[in-house]
C-alpha positions in Angstrom: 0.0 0.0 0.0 2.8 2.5 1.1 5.7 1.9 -1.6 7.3 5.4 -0.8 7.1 7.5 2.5 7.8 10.7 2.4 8.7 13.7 5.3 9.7 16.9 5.0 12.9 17.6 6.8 13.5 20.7 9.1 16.6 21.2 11.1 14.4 21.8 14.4 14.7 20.0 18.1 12.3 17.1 16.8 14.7 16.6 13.7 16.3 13.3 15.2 12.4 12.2 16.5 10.8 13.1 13.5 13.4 11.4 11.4 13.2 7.6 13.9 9.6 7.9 13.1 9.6 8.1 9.5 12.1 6.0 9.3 10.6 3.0 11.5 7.7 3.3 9.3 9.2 2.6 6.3 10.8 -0.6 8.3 7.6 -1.5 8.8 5.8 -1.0 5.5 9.4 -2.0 3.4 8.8 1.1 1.7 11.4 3.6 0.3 12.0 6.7 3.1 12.0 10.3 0.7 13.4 12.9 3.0 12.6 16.5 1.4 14.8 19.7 2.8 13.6 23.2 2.1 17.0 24.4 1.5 20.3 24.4 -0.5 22.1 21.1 0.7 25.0 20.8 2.3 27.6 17.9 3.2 27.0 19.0 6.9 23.2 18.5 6.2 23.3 15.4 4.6 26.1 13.7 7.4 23.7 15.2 10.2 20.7 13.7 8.5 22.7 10.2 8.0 23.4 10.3 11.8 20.0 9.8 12.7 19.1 7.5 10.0 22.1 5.0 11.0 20.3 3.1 13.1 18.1 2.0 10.5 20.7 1.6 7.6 22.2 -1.3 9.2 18.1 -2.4 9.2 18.6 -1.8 4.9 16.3 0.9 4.9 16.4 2.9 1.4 16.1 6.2 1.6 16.8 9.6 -0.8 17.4 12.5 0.6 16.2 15.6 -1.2 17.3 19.4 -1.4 14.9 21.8 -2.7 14.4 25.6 -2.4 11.6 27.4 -2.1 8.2 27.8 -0.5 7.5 24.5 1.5 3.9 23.9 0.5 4.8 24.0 -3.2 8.3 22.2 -2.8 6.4 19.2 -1.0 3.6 18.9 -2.8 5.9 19.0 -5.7 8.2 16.1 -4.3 5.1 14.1 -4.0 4.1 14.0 -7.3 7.6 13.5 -8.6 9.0 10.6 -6.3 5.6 8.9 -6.3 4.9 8.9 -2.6 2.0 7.2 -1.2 2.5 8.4 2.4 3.4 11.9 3.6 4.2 12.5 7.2 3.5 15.5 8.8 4.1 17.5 12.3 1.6 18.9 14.3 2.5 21.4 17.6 1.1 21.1 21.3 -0.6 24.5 22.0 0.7 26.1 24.9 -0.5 25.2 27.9 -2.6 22.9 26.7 -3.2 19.6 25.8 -4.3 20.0 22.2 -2.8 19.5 19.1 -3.1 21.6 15.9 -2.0 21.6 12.6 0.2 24.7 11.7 -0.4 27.0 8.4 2.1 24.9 6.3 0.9 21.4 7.5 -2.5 23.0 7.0 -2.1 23.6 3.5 -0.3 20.7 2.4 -3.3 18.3 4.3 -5.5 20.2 2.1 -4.5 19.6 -1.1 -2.0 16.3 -0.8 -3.0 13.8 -3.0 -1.6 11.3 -1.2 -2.5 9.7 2.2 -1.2 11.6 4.8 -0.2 11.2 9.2 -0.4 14.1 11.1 2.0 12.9 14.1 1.2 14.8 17.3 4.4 13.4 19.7 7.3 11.9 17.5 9.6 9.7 19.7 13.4 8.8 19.1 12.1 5.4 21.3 9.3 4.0 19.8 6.0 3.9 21.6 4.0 1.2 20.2 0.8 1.4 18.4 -2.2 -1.1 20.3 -5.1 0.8 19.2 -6.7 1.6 16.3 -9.9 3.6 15.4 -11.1 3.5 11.9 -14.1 5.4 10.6 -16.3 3.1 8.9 -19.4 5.3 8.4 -21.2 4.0 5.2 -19.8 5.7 1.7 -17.9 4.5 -1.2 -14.5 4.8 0.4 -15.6 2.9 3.8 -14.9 -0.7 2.5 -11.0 0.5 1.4 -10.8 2.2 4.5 -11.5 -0.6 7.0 -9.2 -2.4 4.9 -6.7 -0.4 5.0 -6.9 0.1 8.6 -6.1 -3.8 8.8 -3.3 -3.8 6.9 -2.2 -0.7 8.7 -2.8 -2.6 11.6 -1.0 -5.6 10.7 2.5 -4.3 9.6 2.4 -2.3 12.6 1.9 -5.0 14.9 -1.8 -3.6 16.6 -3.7 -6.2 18.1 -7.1 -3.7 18.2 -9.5 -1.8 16.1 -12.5 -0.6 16.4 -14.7 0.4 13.7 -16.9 3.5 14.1 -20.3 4.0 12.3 -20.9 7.9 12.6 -24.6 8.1 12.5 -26.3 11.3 11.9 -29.1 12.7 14.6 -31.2 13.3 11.4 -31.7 9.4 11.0 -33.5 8.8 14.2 -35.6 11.6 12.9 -37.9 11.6 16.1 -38.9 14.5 18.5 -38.9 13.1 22.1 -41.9 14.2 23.8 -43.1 11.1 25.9 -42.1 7.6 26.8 -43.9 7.1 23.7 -41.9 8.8 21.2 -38.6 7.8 23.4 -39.7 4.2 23.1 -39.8 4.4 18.8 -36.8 6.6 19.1 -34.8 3.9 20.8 -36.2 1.4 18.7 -35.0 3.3 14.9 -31.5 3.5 17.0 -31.6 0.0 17.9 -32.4 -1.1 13.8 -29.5 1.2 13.0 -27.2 -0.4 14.7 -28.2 -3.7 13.6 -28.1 -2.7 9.9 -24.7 -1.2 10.7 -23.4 -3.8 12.5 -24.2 -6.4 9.3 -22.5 -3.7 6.7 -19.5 -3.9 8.9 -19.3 -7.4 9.5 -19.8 -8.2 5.7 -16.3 -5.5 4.9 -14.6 -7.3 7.5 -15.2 -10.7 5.8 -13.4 -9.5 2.8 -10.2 -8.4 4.8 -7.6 -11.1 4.0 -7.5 -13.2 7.3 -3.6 -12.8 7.4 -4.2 -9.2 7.8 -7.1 -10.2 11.0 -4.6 -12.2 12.5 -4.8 -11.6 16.2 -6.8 -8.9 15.9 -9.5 -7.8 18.4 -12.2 -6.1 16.4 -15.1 -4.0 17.8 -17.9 -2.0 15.7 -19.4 1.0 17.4 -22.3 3.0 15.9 -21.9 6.6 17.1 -24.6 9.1 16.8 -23.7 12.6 16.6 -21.6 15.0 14.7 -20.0 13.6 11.9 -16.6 14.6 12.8 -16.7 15.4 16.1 -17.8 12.5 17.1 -15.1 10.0 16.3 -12.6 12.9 17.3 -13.9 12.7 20.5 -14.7 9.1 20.7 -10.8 8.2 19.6 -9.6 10.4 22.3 -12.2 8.7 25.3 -10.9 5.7 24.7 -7.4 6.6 24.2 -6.9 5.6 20.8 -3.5 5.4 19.1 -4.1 5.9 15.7 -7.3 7.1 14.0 -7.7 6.3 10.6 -10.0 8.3 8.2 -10.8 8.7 4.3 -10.3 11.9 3.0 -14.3 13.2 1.8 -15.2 12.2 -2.1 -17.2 15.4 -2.5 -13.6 17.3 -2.4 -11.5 18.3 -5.2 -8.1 17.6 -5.2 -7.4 21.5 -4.0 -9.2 21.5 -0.9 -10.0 17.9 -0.2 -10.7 18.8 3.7 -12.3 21.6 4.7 -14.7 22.7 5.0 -16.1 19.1 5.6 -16.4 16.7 8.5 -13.0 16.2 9.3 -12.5 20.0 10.1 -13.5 19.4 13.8 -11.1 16.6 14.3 -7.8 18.4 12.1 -8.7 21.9 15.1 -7.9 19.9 18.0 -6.2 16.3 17.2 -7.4 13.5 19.7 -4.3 11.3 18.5 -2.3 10.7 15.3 -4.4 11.0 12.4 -3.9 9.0 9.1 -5.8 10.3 6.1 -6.1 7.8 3.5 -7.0 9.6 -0.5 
């Protein structure tokens, strides 16, 4: 799925973390690491760079390591489409005094109009902390049957042993004003078939998954209703989540694939790393 990862490299405090990360992930996937400077290069550059990657040459990771001026959202974007990457890792910053995460300007922009799946990483780690959880949104659309797959397969080369699968349900289905233990009674009721018919789309997906890929794998479904959006955001972050997996919407063009649309809530405040699958 992931043949090429790419990262844009920045000679911050989280260069060394940012690098283990990206490079762990390409490990795991056996994919080719791009590493994209917004600079002149340098042979001080490239040795510091190699420094942090040595650990994982002696692993035979393959990497390129790329020197570009000019402005950062066009030089990455550019870099994608040229060294054919299929997964683009981004930064996001902790704001101050608080717990949240947000995506900066140039993150922003590039999430917007990458073609190409992309993780918003909210605490890279030189040691790697493992991933055990995994929230996937399986909401019905075209894209949900590739994204539950996905999320397996995710799941799989990164050793996870759970995901759950979250069916955002919109208020507007149950379509019922609660006035009386009447109304509450056919209200629970239209909930109840919901997540019956939701359960059996789910399970049906799952079916298709290659069973290497569902190898000691604990699965859960969980219909949600609320907020598309906000919802999962908030559910992935009760329950501690360490990766939540989404599909970028299919009513987007490929300039402004995100916003304003349901996945605007979670990119304000991040509950947890984000993947965004095209």
């Amino acid at each position: 799925m992931f043949n090429t990862i790419g990262i844009g490299v920045a000679f911050s405090p989280n260069l060394k973390a940012n690098i283990h990360e990206a490079a762990r992930l390409s490990i795991f996937f056996e994919s080719k690491l791009i590493l994209i400077h917004v600079g002149d290069g340098s042979e001080e550059k490239i040795k510091i760079i190699e420094s942090h990657l040595s650990p994982f040459i002696d692993r035979e990771l393959h990497y390129e390591i790329v020197f570009v001026p000019g402005d950062p959202v066009t030089v990455i974007l550019n870099s994608v489409a040229i060294k054919g990457i299929d997964l683009l890792l981004l930064g996001a910053l902790q704001r101050e005094k608080f717990l949240q995460f947000y995506i900066g300007s140039i993150a922003r922009k590039i999430t917007r109009k990458a073609t190409c799946a992309v993780l918003l990483h909210i605490n890279p780690s030189v040691q790697r902390i493992p991933c055990r959880h995994i929230v996937v949104n399986g909401m019905k659309s075209e894209k949900s049957a590739e994204t539950i797959a996905s999320a397996f397969y995710v799941a799989h080369k990164l050793g996870t042993d759970r995901i759950t699968i979250v069916e955002e349900i919109s208020q507007d289905e149950v379509a019922v004003n609660v006035q009386d233990d009447k109304s509450l009674r056919k209200a629970t009721l239209i909930r109840e078939r919901i997540r019956q018919r939701e359960s059996i789309r789910v399970q049906k997906i799952i079916e298709e998954v290659p069973s290497v890929f569902k190898k000691g794998v604990a699965v859960t479904s969980q219909p949600i209703f609320g907020r598309r959006g906000y919802s999962i955001g908030h559910y992935a972050e009760l329950v501690r989540a360490d990766l939540l997996i989404l599909s970028a919407p299919q009513n987007s063009g490929l300039r402004d694939r995100l916003f304003p649309h349901d996945n605007e809530y979670i990119l304000k405040e991040l509950p947890t790393d984000v993947l965004i699958l095209p």
